[in-house]
Wavefront OBJ file of the C-alpha trace (Angstrom):
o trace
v 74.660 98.928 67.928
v 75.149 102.459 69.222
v 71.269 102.241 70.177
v 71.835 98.952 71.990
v 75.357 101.127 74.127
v 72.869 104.413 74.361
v 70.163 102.395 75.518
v 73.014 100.079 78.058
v 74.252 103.770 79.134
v 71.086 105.290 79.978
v 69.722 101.979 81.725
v 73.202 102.202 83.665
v 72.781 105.087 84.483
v 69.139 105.232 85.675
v 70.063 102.144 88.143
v 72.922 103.717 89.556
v 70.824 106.887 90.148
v 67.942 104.886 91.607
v 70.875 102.717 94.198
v 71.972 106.481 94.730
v 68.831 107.827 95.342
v 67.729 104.890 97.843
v 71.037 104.706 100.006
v 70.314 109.251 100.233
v 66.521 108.119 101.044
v 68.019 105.970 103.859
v 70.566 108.062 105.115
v 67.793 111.136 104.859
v 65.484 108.420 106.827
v 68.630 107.619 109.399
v 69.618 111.653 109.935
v 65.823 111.938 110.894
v 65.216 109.060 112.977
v 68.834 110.783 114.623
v 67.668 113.995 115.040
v 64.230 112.875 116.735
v 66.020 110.744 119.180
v 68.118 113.845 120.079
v 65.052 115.894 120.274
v 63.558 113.647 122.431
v 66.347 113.373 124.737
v 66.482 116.717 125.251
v 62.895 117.235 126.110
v 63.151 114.429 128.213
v 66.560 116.408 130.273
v 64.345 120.089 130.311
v 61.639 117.702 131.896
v 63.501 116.433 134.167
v 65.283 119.836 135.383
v 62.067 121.409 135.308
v 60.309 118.406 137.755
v 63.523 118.547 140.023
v 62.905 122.485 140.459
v 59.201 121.904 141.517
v 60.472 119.417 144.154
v 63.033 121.769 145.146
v 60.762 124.802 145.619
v 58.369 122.728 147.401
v 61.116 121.814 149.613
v 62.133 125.144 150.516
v 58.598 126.680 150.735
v 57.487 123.751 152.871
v 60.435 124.492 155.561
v 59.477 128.371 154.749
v 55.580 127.413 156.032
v 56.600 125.222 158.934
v 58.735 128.270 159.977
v 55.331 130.473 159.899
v 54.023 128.197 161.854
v 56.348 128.104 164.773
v 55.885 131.679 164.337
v 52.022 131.659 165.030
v 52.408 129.400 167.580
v 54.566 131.707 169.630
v 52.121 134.690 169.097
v 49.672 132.745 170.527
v 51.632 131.798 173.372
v 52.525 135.934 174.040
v 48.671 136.495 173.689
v 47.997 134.035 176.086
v 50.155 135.802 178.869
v 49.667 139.144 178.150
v 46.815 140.851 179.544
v 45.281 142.937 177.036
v 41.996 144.260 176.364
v 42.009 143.588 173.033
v 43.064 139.682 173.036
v 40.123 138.563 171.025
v 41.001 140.766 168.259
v 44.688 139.820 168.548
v 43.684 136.336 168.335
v 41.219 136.929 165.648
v 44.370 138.199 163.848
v 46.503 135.807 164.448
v 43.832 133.269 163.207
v 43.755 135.450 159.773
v 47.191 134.626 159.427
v 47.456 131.148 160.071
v 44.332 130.423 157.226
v 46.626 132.586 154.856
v 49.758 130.162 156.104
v 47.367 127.393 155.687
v 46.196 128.288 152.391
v 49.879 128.503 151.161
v 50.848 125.468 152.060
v 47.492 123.822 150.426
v 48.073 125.549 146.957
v 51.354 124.505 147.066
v 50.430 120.931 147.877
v 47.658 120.817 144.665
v 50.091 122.301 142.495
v 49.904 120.324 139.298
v 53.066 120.399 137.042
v 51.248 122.066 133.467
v 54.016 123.765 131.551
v 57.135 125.879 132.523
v 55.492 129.293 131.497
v 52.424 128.352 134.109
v 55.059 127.441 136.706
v 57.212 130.226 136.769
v 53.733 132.342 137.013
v 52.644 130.272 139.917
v 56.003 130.824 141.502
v 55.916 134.483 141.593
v 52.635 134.996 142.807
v 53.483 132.264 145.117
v 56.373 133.804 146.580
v 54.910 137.469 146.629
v 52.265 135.608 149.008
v 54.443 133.699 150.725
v 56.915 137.535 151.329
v 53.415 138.972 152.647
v 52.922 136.723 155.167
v 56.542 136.998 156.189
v 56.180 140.131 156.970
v 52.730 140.127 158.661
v 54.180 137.925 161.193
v 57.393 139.776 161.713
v 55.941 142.923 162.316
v 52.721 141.468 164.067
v 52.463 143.303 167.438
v 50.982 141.600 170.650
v 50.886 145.167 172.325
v 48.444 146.625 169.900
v 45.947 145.621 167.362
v 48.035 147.376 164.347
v 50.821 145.479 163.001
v 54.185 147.683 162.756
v 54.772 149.426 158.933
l 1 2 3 4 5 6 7 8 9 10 11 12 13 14 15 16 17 18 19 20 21 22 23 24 25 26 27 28 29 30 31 32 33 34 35 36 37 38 39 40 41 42 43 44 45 46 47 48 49 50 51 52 53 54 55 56 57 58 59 60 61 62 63 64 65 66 67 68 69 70 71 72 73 74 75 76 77 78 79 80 81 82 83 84 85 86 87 88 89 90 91 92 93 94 95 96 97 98 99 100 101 102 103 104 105 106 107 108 109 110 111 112 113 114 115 116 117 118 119 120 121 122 123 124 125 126 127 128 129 130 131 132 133 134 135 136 137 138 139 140 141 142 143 144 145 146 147 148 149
């Protein structure tokens, strides 16, 4: 008899272990299945926030190039009704910086979204070029073939 309530006892408790055990499993299972919806989520908001602040820069940078290019256009127009012996060499340089303006605005155009690190990179270079050409063309001189330092 106390064999038959030792054996009872430990059979007890082994199935009340094992229903323990499962729901701990399942909860476990739950917590995970929680935690990976969360991560996901939040992946899904730095995503988006880091999307929206490529469309953003290329906002501003496109407004920034069409700017230039008003720019260029009226040093052309100042070449054009100036008369100086060097025009072809002003021109010339005025050319140079409208292929850097138009290069600008084409590796901003091809720029393929590949990681936040790479972005931020391809920001700074991007705006060093884009401060460069800012102020090539705002101390370009018409009178001279220097630009101003």
């Amino acid at each position: 008899m106390k064999k038959t309530m030792l054996v009872a006892a430990v059979s007890i408790f082994a199935t009340v272990g094992s229903l323990t055990s499962c729901s701990s499993d399942k909860e476990n299972v739950e917590e995970k299945r929680e935690d990976a919806v969360e991560a996901t989520n939040e992946y899904e908001h730095v995503e988006k926030e880091y999307l929206k602040d490529i469309a953003n820069y290329r906002k501003s940078t496109d407004i920034l190039i069409l700017d230039n290019d008003a720019k260029i256009v009226e040093l052309r127009s100042e070449t054009e009704l100036k008369k100086n012996e060097n025009k072809k060499e002003i021109q010339g340089k005025i050319s140079d910086l409208e292929t850097k303006n138009n290069e600008l605005r084409l590796k901003m155009f091809n720029y393929q979204p590949s990681g936040k690190h790479k972005w931020e990179k391809f920001k700074k270079e991007f705006n060093h070029d884009m401060d460069e050409l800012g102020k090539s063309l705002k101390n370009f001189s018409i009178n001279s073939t220097q630009t101003k330092k």
